[in-house]
C-alpha positions as CSV (number, residue, x, y, z in Angstrom):
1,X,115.4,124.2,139.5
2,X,113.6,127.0,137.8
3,X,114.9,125.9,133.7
4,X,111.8,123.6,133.9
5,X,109.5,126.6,134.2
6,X,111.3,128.9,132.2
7,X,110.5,127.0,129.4
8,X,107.2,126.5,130.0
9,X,106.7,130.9,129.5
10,X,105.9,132.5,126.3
11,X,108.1,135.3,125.6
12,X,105.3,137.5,126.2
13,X,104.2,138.7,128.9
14,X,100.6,138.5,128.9
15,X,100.6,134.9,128.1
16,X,103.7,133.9,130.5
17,X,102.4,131.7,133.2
18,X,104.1,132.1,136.8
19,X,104.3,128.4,138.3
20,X,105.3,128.0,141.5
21,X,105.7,125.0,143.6
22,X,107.1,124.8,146.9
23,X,110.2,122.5,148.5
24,X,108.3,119.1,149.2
25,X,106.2,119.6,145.9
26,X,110.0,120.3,144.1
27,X,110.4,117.2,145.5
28,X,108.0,115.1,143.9
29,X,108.5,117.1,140.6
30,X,112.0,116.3,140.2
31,X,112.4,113.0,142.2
32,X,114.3,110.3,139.6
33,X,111.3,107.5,140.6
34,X,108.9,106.5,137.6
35,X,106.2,105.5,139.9
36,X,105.9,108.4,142.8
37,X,102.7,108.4,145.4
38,X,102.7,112.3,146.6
39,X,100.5,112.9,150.0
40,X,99.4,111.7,153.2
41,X,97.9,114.9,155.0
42,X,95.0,116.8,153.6
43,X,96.3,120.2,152.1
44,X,100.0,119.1,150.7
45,X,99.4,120.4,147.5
46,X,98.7,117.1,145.4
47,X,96.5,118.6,143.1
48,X,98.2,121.8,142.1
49,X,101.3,119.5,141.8
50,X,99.6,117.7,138.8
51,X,98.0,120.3,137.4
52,X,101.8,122.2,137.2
53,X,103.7,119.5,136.2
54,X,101.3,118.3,133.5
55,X,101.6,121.4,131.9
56,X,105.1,121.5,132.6
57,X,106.4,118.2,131.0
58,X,104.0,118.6,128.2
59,X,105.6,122.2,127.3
60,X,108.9,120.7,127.1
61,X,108.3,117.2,125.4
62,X,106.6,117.1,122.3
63,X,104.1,114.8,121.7
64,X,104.0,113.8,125.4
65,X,100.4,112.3,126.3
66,X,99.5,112.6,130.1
67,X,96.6,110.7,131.8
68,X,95.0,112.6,134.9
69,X,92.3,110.8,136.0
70,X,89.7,111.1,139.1
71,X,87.3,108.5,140.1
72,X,84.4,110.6,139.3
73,X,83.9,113.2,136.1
74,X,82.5,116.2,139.0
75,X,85.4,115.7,141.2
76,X,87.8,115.9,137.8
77,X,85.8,119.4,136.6
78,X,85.5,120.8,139.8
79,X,89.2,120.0,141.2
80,X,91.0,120.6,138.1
81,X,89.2,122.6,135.6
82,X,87.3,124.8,137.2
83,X,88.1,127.2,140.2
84,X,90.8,130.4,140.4
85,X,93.5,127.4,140.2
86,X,92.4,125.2,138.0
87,X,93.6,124.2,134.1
88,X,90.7,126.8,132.7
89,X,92.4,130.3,135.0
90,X,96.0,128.9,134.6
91,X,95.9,128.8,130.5
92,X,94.2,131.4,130.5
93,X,96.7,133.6,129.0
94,X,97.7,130.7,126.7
95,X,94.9,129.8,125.3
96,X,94.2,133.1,124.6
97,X,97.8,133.2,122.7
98,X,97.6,130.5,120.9
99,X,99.6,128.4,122.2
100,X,97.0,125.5,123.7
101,X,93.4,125.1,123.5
102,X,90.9,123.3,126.4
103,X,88.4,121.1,124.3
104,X,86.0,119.6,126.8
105,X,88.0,117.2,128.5
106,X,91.6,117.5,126.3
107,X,94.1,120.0,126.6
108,X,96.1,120.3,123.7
109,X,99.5,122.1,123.2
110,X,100.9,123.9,120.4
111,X,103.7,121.5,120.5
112,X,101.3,118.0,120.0
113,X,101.7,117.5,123.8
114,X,97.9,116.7,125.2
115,X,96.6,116.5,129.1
116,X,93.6,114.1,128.6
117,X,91.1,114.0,131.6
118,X,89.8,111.5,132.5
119,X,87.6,109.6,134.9
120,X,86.7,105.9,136.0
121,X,83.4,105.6,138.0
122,X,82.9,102.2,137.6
123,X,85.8,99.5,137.6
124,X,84.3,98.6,133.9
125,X,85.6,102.1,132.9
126,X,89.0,101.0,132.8
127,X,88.6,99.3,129.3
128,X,88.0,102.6,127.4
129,X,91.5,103.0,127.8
130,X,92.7,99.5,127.2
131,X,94.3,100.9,123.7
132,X,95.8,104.3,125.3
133,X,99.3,104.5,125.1
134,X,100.1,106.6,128.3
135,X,103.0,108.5,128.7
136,X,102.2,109.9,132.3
137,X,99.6,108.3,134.6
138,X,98.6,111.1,137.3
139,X,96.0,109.7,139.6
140,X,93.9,112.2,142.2
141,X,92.8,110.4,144.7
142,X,94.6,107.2,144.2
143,X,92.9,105.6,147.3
144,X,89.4,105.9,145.9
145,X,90.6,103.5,143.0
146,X,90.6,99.8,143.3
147,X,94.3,97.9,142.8
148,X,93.3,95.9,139.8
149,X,92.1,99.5,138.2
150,X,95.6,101.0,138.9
151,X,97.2,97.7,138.1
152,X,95.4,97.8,134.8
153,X,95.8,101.5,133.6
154,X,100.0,101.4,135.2
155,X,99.5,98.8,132.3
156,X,99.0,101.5,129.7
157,X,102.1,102.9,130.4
158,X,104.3,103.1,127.5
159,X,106.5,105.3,125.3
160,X,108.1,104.8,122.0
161,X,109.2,107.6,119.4
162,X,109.3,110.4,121.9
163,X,112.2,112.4,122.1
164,X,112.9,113.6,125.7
165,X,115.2,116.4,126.3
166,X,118.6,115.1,128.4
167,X,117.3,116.5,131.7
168,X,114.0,114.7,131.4
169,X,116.2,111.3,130.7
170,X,114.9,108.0,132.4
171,X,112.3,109.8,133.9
172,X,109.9,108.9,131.1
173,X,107.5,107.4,130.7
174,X,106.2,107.7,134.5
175,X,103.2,107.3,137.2
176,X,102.4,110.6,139.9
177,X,99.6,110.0,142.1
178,X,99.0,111.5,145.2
179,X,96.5,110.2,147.8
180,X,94.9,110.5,151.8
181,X,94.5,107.6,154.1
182,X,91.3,106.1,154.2
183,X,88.5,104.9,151.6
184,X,88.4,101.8,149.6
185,X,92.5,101.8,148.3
186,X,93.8,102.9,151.8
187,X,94.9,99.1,151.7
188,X,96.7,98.5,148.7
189,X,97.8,102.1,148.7
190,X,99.9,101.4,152.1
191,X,100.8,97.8,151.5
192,X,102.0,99.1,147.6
193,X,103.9,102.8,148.4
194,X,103.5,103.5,152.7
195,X,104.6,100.5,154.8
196,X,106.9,98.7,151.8
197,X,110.1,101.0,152.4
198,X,111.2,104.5,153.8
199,X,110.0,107.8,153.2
200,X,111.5,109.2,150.2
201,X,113.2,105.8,149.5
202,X,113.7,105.1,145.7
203,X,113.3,101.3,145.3
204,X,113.1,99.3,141.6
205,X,110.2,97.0,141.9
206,X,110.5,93.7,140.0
207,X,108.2,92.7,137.1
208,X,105.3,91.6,138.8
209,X,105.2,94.7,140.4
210,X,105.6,96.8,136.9
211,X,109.1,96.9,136.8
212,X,109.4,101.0,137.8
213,X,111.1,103.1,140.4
214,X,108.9,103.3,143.3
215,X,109.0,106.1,146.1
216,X,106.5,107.2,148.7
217,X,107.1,111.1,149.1
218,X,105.2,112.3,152.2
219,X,103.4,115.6,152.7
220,X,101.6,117.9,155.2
221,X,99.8,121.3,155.6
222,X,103.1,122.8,156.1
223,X,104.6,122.0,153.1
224,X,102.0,123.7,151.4
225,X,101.9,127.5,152.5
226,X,100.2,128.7,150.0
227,X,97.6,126.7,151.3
228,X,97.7,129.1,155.1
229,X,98.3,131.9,152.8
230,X,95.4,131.5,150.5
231,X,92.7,129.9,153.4
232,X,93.9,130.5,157.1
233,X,91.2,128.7,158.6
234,X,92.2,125.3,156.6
235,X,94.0,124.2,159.3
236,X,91.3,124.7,162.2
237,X,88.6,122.9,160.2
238,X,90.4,120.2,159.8
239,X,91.4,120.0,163.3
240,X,87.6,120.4,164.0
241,X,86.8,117.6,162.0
242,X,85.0,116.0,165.2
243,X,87.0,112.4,165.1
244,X,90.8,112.1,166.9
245,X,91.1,109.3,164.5
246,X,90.1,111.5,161.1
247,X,92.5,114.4,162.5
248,X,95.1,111.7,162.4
249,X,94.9,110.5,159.3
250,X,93.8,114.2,157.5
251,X,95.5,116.9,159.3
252,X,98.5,114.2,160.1
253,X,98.6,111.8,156.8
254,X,99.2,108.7,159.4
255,X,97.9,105.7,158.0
256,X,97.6,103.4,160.9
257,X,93.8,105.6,161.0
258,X,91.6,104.6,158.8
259,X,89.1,107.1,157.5
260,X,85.1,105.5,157.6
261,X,85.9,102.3,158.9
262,X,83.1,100.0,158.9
263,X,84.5,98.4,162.2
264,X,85.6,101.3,163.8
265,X,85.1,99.8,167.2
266,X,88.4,97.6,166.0
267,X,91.4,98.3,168.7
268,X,93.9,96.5,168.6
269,X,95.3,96.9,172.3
270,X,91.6,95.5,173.1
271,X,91.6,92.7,170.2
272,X,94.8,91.5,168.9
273,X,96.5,89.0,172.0
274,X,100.0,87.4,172.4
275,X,99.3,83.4,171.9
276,X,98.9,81.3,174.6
277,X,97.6,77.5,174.8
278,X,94.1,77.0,174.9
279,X,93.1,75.1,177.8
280,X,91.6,71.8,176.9
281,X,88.1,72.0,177.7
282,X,87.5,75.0,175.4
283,X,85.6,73.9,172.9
284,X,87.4,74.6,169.4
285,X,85.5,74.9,166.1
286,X,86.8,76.5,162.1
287,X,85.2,78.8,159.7
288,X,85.8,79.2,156.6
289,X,85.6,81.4,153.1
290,X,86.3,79.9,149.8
291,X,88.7,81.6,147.6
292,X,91.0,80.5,144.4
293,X,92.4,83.4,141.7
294,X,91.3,85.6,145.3
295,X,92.4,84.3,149.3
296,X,91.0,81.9,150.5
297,X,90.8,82.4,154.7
298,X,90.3,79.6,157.1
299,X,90.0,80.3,161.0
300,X,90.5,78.2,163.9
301,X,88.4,79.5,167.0
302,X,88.2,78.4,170.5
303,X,84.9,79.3,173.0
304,X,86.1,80.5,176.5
305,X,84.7,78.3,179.2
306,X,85.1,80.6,182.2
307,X,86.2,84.2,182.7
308,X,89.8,84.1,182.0
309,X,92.7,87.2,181.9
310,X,95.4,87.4,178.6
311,X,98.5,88.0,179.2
312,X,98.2,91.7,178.7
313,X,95.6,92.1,181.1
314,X,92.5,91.7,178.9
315,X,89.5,90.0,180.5
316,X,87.9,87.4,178.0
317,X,84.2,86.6,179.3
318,X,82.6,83.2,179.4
319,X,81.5,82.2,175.3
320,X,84.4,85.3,174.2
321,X,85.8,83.6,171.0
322,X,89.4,83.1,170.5
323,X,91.3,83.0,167.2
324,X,94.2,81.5,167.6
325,X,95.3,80.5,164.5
326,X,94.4,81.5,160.6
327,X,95.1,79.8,157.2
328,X,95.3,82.8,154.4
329,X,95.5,81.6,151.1
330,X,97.3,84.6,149.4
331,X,100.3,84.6,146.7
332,X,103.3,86.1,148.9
333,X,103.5,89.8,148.7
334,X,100.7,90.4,146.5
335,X,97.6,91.3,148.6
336,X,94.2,90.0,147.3
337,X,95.8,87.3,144.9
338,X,95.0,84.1,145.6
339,X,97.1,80.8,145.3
340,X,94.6,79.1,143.2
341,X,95.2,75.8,145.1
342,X,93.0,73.2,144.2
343,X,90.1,72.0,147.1
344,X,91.9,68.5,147.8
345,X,95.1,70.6,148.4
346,X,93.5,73.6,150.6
347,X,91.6,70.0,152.2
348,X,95.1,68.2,153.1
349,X,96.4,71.4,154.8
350,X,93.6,71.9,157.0
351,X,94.1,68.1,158.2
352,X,98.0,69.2,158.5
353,X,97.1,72.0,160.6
354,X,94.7,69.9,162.9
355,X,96.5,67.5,163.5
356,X,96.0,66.5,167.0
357,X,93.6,68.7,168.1
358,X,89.8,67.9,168.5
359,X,87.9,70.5,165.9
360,X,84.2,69.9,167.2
361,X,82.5,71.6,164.0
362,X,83.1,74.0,161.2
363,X,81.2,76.7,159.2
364,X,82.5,77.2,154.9
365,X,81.0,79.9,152.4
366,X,77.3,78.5,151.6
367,X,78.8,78.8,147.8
368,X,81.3,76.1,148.1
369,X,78.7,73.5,148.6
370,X,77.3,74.3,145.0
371,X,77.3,71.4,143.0
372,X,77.8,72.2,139.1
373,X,78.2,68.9,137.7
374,X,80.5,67.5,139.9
375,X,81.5,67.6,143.6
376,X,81.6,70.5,145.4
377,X,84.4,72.2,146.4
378,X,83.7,71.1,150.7
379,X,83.2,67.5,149.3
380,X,86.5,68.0,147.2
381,X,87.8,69.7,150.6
382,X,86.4,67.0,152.6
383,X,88.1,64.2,150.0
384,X,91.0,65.8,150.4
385,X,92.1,65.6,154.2
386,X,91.3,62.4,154.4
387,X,87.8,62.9,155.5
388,X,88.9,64.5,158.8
389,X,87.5,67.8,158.0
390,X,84.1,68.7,157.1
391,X,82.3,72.2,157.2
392,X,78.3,72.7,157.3
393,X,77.2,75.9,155.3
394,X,77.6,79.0,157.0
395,X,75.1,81.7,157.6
396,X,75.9,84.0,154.9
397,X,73.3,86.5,156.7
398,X,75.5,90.1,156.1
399,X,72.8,92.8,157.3
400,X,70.7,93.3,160.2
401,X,66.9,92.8,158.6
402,X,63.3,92.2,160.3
403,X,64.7,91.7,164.0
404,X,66.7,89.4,163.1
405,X,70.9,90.2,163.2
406,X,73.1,89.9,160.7
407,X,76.5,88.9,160.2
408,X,78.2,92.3,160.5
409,X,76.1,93.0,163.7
410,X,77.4,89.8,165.3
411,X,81.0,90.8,164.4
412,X,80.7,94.5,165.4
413,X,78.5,93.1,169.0
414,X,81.7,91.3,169.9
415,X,83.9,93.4,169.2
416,X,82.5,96.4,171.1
417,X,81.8,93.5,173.9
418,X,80.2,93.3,177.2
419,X,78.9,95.8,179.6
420,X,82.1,95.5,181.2
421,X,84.1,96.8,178.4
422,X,86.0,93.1,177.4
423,X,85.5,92.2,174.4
424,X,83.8,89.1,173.1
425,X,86.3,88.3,170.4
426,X,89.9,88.3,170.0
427,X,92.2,87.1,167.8
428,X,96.3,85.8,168.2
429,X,98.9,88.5,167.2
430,X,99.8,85.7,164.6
431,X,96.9,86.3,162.5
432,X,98.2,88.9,160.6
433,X,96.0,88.7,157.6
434,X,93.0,89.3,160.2
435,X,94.7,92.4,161.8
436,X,96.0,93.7,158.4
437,X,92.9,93.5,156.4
438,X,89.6,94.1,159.1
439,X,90.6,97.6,160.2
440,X,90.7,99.4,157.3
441,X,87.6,98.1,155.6
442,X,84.8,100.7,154.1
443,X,81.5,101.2,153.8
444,X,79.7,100.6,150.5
445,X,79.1,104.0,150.1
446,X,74.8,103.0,148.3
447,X,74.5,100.6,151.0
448,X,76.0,102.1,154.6
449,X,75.3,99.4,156.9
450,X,77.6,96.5,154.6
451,X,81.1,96.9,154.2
452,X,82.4,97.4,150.7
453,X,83.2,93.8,148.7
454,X,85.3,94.9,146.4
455,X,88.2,95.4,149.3
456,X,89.7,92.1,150.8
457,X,87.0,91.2,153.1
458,X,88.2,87.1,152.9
459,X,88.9,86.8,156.4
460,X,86.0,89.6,157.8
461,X,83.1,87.3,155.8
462,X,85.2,84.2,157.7
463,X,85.1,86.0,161.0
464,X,81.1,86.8,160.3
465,X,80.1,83.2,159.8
466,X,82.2,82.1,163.1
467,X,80.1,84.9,165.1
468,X,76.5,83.8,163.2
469,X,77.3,80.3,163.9
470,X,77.6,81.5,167.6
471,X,75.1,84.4,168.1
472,X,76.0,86.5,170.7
473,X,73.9,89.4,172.4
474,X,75.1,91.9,175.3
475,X,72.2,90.8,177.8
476,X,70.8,93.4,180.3
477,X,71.1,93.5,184.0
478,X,68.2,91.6,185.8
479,X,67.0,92.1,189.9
480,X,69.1,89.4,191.5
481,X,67.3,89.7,195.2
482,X,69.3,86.7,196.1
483,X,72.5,88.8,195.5
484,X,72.8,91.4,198.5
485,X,76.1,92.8,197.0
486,X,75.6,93.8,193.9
487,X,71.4,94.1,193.7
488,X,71.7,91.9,189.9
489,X,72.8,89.3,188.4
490,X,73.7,88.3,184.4
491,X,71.5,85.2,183.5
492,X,73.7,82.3,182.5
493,X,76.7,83.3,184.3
494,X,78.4,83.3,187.4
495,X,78.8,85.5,189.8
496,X,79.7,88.9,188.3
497,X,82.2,89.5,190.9
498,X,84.4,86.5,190.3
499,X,88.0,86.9,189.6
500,X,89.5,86.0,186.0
501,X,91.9,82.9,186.0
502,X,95.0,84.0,184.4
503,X,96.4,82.3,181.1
């Protein structure tokens, strides 16, 4: 275990460098996967991690070019430049030796070997390296990155003429990131390294998935003790952190939390319900959000006509809305790819589904009524089932503005639900593309009160034109003084006291 760093020191002394890495970090640096996520918790070590085995790899292989990239240049300087642990203190010795110099943002070795740093604010920034040929991909942070910019720099990774010493073989060229729940990748990054296999699992993805060995190593606090040693009140801050939910994901790496969730009033014991059948009289309607090379997401929703009680207990008010089924136009296993079926197709599979049922109205993405030349894509839908569907534009209204509510307030109004605490919207435990994609949405981080776009928001901007085309406000108590039990009353409803039917 320690040849690695022995032959990363200088012979002398004063320019010998004492890397250290503890058992979980050992893990990561010696694991046989060419594609390794490193993390969960806050305080694992993920950073020092790179920083070692960057320097590392590159003392041992000549010529070997590594990639470590954040998403923004002050994190990058700050995190791994700068500080009593960063590139500038640790080579300290070396550079003053000879044996590598820092030039702005390149470290290069005696040997050829280069650490390039690098950054991507913008998802444009991915072309300046469109002609890189990367021989190690290490990714701070992976979940502030968007999956088509990992897709696109994993791209980059390459290696030809390189000679790799034997106990380096087939473990070259290769991908290290390390990553927190939360923030814009927590999706991808769960779907692509957490939820796909075990812990410490090595898998070999197939082509469309790059083609690498794939593990998820998982780390805490505690496998990071220099960490306690170096700050002993790390651990109390971050169990003061003010949230149960950021704890969890930060102190606890789980990712079922999401960190900054727009709709953090989602619960799923409250909003996700075992199917039942929708009474008759309920009054059913579809929304709908256009999508081809992205999903597409259609919604089938039915109005509760009277106070009614889920199988789990769950009271569903008079006008709650009830998805009960969804139509997710994504390319199996690959999350945000659409199936780039045409409008007369996407048109005869709605009629498929309906068949049978009475679908009083619908609501599509104002955008697919365009007409650029030709028909539109809801005439081309409309065409297509036979002329049993048909959709009138949505209100694409996102953001609360002069009084007057917006899409996301709708959503978020239901969700929270009445002054009773039952919520106003549910959906079926079927719609799994609803439950797997709402909760963990962000915050556009220069406008707070809209949710990020370049997530998958398909099916939230679906479930936001169902709610707009049926607003919905918590309404306040009135005086009821024909009501001597309960002193008010809720306009529009019955009694307040009524019992639920149960479904």
């Amino acid at each position: 275990m320690q040849t690695a760093l022995r032959s990363s020191r200088s012979s002398t002394s004063a320019a010998a460098l004492n890397l250290h890495l503890h058992p979980r970090q050992w893990d990561a640096f010696e694991t046989k996967a060419t594609e390794c996520l490193y993390g969960g918790a806050a305080g694992g070590g993920k950073s020092h991690l790179m920083r070692i085995a960057a320097v590392v790899w590159c003392s041992a292989i000549a010529g070997l070019q590594v990639y470590l990239f954040r998403r923004i240049r002050d994190d990058l300087i700050k995190n791994h430049i700068e500080g009593p642990k960063g590139f500038r203190a640790m080579l300290a010795g070396w550079e003053a030796a000879g044996f590598c110099k820092i030039v702005e943002d390149e470290i290069r070795f005696w040997n050829g070997s280069k650490i390039y740093l690098c950054h991507c604010k913008d998802e444009k920034d991915i072309y300046k390296y469109q002609g890189a040929e990367i021989h190690v991909l290490m990714i701070d942070e992976l979940t502030h990155f968007t999956e088509s910019m990992y897709r696109f720099l994993r791209n980059r990774v390459r290696m030809v003429g390189i000679i790799v010493p034997p106990e380096y073989a087939n473990r070259f060229p290769r991908i290290l990131c390390g990553a927190n729940p939360g923030n814009i990748g927590h999706l991808w990054v769960k779907t692509t390294f957490v939820t796909s296999g075990q812990p410490m699992e090595l898998r070999l993805m197939d082509a469309g998935e790059g083609g690498m060995l794939r593990q998820y190593i998982p780390a805490r606090l505690e496998d990071n003790p220099s960490m306690t040693e170096d700050d002993p009140g790390y651990e109390r801050r971050l169990e003061g952190l003010g949230s149960a939910q950021l704890v969890k994901a930060m102190r606890w790496g789980d990712w079922d939390v999401i960190e900054g969730a727009f709709f953090d009033c989602w619960d799923a014991r409250r909003h996700v319900v075992r199917p039942f059948v929708i009474p008759e009289d309920w009054t059913r309607f579809r929304s709908g959000d256009w999508g081809s090379a992205k999903p597409f997401s259609f919604g089938w929703w039915a109005v509760v006509s009277d106070k009614v009680r889920t199988p789990e207990g769950i009271i569903l008010p008079r006008g709650a809305l009830v998805r009960y089924r969804e139509w997710y136009g994504m390319l199996p296993g690959k999350p945000n790819v659409g199936l780039k079926l045409h409008a007369d197709k996407v048109g005869e599979g709605l009629a498929e589904r309906e068949k049978g049922e009475k679908v009083a109205s619908g609501v599509l993405d104002p955008a697919a009524f365009s007409e650029d030349g030709g028909p539109s894509i809801e005439e081309r839908i409309r065409k297509g089932s036979g002329y049993k569907v048909s959709f009138r534009p949505a209100d694409n209204k996102r953001v609360t503005q002069r009084g007057a509510m917006g899409g996301w307030d709708q959503m978020r109004a239901r969700l929270v639900g009445d002054g009773d605490g039952n919520p106003m919207m549910v959906c079926f435990s079927t719609c799994v593309d609803s439950i797997r994609t709402i909760p963990v949405l962000q915050h556009d981080k220069s406008r707070p009160e809209d949710l990020d776009s370049d997530m998958e928001d398909h099916a939230a901007d679906e479930w936001r034109y169902a709610c707009m085309s049926r607003p919905w406000a918590a309404v306040k108590l009135e005086p009821n003084i024909n009501d001597n039990k309960s002193g008010y009353r809720v306009p529009g409803a019955r009694s307040r006291g009524a019992d639920a039917l149960t479904i």
